[in-house]
C-alpha positions as CSV (number, residue, x, y, z in Angstrom):
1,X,-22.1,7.2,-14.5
2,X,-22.3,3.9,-12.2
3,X,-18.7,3.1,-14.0
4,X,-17.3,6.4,-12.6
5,X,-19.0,5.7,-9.2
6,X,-17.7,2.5,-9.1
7,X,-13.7,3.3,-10.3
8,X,-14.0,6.3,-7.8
9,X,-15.1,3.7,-4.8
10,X,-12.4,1.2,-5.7
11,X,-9.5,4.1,-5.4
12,X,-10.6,6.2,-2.6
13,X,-11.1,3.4,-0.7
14,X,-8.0,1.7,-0.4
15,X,-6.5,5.5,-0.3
16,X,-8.2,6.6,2.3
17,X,-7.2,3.4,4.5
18,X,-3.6,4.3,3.3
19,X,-4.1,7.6,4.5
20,X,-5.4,6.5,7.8
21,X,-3.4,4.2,8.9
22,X,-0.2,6.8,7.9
23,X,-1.8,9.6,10.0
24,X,-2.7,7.4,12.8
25,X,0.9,6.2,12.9
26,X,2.4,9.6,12.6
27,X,0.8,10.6,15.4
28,X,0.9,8.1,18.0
29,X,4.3,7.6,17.3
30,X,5.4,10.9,19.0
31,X,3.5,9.7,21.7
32,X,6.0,7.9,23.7
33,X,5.3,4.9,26.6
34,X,5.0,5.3,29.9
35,X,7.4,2.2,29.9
36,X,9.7,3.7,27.8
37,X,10.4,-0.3,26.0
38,X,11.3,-0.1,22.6
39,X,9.3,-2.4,20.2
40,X,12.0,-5.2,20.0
41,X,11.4,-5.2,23.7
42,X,7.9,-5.2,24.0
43,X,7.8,-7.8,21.5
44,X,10.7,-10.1,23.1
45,X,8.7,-9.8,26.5
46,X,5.5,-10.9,24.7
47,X,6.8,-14.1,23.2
48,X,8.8,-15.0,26.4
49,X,5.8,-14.5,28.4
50,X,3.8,-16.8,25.7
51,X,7.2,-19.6,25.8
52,X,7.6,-18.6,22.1
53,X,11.7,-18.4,22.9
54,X,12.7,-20.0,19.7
55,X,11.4,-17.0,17.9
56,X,13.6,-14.3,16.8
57,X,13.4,-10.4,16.6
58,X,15.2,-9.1,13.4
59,X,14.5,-5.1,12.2
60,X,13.8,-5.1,8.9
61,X,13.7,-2.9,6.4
62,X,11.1,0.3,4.8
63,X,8.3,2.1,6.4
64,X,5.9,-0.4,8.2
65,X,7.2,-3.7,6.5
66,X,6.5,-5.0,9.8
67,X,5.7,-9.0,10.1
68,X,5.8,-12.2,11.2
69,X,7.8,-15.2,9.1
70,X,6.1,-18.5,9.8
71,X,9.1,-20.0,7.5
72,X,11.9,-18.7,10.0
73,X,9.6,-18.0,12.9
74,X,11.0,-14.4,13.4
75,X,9.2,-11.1,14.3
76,X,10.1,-8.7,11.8
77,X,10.2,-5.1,12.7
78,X,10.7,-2.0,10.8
79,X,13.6,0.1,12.0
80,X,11.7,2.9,13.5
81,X,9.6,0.2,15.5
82,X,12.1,-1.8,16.2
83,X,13.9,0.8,18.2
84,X,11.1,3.3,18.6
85,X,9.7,3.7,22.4
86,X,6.4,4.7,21.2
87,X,2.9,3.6,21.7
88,X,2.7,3.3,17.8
89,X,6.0,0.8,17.9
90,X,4.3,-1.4,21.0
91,X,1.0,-1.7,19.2
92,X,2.8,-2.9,16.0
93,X,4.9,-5.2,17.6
94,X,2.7,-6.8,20.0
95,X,0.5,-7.2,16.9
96,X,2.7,-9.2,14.7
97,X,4.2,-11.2,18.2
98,X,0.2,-11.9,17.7
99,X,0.9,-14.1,14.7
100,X,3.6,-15.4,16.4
101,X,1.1,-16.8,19.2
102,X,-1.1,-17.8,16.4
103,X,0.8,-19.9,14.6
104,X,2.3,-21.6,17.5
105,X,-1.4,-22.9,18.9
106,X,-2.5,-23.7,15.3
107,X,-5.2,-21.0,15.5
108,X,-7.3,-22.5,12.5
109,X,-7.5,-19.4,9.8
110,X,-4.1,-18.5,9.8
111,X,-3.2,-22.3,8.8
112,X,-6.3,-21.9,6.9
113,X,-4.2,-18.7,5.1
114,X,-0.9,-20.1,4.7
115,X,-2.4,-23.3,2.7
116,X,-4.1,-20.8,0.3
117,X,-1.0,-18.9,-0.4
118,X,0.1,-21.1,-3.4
119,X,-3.8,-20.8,-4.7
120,X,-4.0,-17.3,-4.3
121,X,-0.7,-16.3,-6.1
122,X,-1.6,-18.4,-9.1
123,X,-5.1,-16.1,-8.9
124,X,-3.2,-12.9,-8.6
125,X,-0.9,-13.3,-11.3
126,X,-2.5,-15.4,-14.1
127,X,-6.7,-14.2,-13.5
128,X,-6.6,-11.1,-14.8
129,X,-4.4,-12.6,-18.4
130,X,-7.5,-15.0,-18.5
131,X,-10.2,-12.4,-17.7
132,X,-8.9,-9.7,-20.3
133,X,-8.6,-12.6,-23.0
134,X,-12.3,-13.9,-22.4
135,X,-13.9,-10.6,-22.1
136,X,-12.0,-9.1,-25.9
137,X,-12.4,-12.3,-27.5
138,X,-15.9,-12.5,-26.2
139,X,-15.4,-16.3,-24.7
140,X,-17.3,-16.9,-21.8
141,X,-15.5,-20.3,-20.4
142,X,-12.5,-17.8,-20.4
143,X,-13.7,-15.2,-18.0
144,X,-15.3,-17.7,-15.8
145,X,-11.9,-19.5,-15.7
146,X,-10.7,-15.9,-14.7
147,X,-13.5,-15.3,-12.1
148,X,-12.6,-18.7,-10.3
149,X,-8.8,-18.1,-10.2
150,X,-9.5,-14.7,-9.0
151,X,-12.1,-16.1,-7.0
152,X,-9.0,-17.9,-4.7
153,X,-7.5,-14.5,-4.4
154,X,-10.7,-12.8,-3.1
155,X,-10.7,-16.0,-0.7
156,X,-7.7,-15.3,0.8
157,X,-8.7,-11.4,1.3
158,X,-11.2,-12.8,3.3
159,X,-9.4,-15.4,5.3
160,X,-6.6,-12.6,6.2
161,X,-9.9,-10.1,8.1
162,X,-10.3,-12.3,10.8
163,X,-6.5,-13.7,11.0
164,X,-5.5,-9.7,11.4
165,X,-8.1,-8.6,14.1
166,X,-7.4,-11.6,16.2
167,X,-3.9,-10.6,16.0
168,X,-4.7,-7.6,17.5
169,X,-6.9,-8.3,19.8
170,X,-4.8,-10.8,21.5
171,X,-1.9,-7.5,21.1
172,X,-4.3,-5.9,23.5
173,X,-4.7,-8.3,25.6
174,X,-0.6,-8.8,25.8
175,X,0.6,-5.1,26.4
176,X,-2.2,-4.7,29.1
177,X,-1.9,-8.0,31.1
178,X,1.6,-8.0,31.1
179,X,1.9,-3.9,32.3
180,X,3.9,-3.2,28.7
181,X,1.8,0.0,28.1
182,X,-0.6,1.3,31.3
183,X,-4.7,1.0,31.2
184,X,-5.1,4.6,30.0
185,X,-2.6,4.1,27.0
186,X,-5.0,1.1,26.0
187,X,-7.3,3.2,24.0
188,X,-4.4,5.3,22.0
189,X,-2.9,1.9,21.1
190,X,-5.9,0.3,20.4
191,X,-6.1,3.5,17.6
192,X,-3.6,2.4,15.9
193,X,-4.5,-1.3,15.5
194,X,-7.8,-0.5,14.1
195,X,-6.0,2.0,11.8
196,X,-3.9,-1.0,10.5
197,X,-7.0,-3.5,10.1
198,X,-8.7,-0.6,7.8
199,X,-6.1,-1.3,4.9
200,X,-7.1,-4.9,5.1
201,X,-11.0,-4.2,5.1
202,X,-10.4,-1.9,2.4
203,X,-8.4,-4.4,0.2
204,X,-11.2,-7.2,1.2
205,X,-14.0,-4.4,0.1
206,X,-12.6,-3.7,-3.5
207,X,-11.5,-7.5,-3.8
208,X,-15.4,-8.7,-3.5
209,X,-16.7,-5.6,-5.4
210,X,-14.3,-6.5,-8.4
211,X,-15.4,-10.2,-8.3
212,X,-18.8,-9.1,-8.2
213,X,-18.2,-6.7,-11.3
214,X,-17.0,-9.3,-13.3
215,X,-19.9,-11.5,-12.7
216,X,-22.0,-9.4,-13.6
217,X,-20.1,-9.1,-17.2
218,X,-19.8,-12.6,-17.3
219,X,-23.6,-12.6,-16.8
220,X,-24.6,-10.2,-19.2
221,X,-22.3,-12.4,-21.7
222,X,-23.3,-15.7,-21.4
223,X,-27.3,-14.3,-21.8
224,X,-25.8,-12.3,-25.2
225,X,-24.7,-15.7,-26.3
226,X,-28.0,-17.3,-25.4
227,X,-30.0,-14.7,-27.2
């Protein structure tokens, strides 16, 4: 039963957050600015006004593949905000310009992040291969190598919470101060960027609660051998 609880927690989770951040989008992106700026704009105004002129605006490619490049220093929008005139395209692209401004003070967890990238994609791709061997072949100084690679990984779900709601909250700050959206659009917009931060909660929950799963086998284990 707890098994089933548990499997049930670590898929609605993560689907739900999917769910909500789709809806939220869909909605608010029929909802048009009053300033009628499309999200290359409001995102080319944002980094002017911040002196960040050396970094591009490109549209990329799929739904919501929106980001910022820290190698090439270029916004990255999707195509339908990178030409939409909704409040849904200003509140992504202000968002990711919010990177942008991040990485050009040295704001301390996003450096924080980018130093654990090489960390964490060794934990994503070579914990689990450890984990699976320890826990079938019953060797304990397996899984905890497993549990301390994947470990990194959970790390860096962490570091990315308050690196994404800074973002947005200096987004927020942008599209007001600067008269890109109007004081009553503030709360629609603000929707959507707490829509966005759910999938990264979400992915931060089920990270820890894995980890923590896995402790507890490795736990259980180690007293078996002891016994």
């Amino acid at each position: 039963m707890f098994y089933l609880v548990y499997f049930a927690i670590i898929v609605l989770i993560p689907l739900w957050a999917q769910l909500k951040v789709k809806s939220t989008f869909a909605r608010y992106s029929q909802v048009p600015s009053t300033t009628y700026r499309t999200g290359a704009e409001v995102a080319r105004e944002i980094l002017n006004a911040n002196g960040l002129y050396n970094v591009g605006i490109e549209q990329g490619h799929g739904f919501l593949s929106d980001h910022y490049d820290p190698r090439t220093k270029t916004v990255r929008l999707s195509p339908e905000n990178y030409h939409g005139h909704s409040l849904a395209a200003a509140a992504v692209a202000a968002h990711e310009c919010g990177h942008a401004v991040q990485d050009s003070q040295g704001y301390a967890f996003l450096r924080f992040r980018h130093a654990l990238v090489p960390v964490a994609n060794i934990g994503s791709n070579f914990s689990w291969v450890l984990i699976m061997i320890g826990i079938f072949a019953h060797l304990s100084g397996m899984l905890l190598l497993g549990i301390i690679f994947m470990a990194a990984a959970v790390l860096f779900q962490l570091i990315t919470l308050p690196v994404e709601f800074d973002a947005s909250s200096r987004a927020m700050k942008q599209v007001v101060s600067l008269g890109l959206i109007r004081n009553d659009e503030a709360k629609k917009t603000r929707k959507v960027l707490n829509a966005a931060a759910l999938t990264y909660v979400a992915a931060a929950a089920v990270a820890v609660l894995e980890l923590l799963r896995l402790v507890l086998i490795y736990t259980g284990m180690t007293r078996n051998n002891d016994d």
